[in-house]
C-alpha positions in Angstrom: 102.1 126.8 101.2 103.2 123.3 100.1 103.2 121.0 103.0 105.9 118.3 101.8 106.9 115.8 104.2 110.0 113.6 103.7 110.1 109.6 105.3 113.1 108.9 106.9 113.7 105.7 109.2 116.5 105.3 111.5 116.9 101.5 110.2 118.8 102.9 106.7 120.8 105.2 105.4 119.2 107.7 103.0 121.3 110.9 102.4 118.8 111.9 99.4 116.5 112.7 102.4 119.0 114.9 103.1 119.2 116.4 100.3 115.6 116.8 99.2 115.1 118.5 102.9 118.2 121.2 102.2 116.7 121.8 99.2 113.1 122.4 99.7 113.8 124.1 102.6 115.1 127.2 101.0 112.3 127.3 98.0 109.4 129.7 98.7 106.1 128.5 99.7 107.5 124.9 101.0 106.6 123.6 105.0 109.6 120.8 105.2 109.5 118.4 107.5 111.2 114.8 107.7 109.2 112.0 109.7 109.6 108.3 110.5 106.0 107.4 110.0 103.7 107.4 107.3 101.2 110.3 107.4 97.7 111.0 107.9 96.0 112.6 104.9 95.3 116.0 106.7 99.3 116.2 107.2 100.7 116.8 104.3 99.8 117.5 100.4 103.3 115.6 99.6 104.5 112.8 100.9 108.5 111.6 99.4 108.9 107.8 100.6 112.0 105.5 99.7 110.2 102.5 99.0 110.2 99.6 100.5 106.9 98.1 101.4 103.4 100.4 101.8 100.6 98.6 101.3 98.4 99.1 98.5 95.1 99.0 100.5 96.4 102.1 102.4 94.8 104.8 100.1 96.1 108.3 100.6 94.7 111.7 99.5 98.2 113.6 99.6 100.4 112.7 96.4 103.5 110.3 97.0 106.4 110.5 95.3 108.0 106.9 95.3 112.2 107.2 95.6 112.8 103.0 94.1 116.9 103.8 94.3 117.4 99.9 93.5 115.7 96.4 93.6 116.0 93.1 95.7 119.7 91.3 95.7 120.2 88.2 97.0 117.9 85.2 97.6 114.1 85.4 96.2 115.3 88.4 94.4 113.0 87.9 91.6 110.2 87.4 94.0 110.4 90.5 96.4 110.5 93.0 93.7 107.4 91.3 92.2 105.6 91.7 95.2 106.5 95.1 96.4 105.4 95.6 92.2 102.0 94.2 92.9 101.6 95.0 96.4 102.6 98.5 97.1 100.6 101.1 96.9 101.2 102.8 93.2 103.3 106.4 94.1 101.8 109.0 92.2 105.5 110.0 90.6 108.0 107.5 90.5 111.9 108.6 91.0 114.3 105.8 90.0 117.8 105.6 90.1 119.0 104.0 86.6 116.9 102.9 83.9 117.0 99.5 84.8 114.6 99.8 88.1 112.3 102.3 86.2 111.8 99.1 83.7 111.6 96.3 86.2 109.5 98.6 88.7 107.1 100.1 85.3 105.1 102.6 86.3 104.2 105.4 83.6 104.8 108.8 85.5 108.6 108.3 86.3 112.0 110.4 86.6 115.5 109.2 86.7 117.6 111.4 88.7 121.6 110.7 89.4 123.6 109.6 92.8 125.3 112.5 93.4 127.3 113.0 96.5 127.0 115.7 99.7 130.1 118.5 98.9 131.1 119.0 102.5 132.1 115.1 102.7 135.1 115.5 100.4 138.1 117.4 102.2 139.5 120.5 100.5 142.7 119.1 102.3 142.9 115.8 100.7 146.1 114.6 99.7 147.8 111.7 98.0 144.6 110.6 96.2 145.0 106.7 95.2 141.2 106.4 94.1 138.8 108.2 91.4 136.1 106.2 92.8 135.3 104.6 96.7 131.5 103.6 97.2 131.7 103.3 101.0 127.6 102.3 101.5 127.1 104.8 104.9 128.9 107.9 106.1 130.0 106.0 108.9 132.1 107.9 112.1 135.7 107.9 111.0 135.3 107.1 107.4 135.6 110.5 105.6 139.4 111.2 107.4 140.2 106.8 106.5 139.3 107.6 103.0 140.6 111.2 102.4 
């Protein structure tokens, strides 16, 4: 059995959390669990964080899959992504989300995978589409029936 154990914080919104857990969950020989801390090394044997800042100097024995979805915006841009480069701890598999963070973020053992979307958040019901495309950041309370 495959103890795999997903980070989630209540400070962001990370539906591929989501989705990794509904996956896993129904393939054989996987223990699922999502947690908002990071685990000890008798917890787990895989450990899927959506980076942000984990020190390098906190060596674990379980592997880590690293989710980089995107980099710094905004002030010191440039800066923060260097340091979280040079800083973090080096995730045994790298997921990125576009080419362009699996460049700027190097690491050799990485996979791109795409955004995708959860089915049940688009209405079969919808009507009187005016959009092909609305990125609305969060599933926030209201927003599916404002959109749809």
């Amino acid at each position: 059995m495959i103890r795999l154990m997903l980070y989630k914080s209540d400070k962001a919104y990370m539906p591929e959390t989501t989705a990794y857990f509904e996956y896993f969950s129904t393939q054989p020989n996987y223990d699922v669990k999502i947690v908002g801390y990071i685990p000890n090394d008798d917890e787990c044997d895989v450990f899927i964080y959506p980076f942000g800042f984990l020190p390098f100097y906190q060596k674990k024995r379980y592997l880590i899959v690293g989710e980089y979805a995107s980099l710094s915006t905004g002030r010191f841009s440039q800066l923060k992504n260097c340091f979280k480069k040079v800083f973090n701890i080096k995730p045994d598999i790298m997921v990125c989300l576009n080419e362009h963070v699996k460049v700027k973020m190097g690491n050799t053992n990485t996979l791109i995978r795409g955004m995708g979307y959860f089915p049940n958040f688009v209405s079969q019901n919808a009507k009187d589409i005016k959009f092909d495309i609305v990125y609305s950041g969060a599933n926030r309370e209201g927003l599916a029936e404002c959109i749809l």
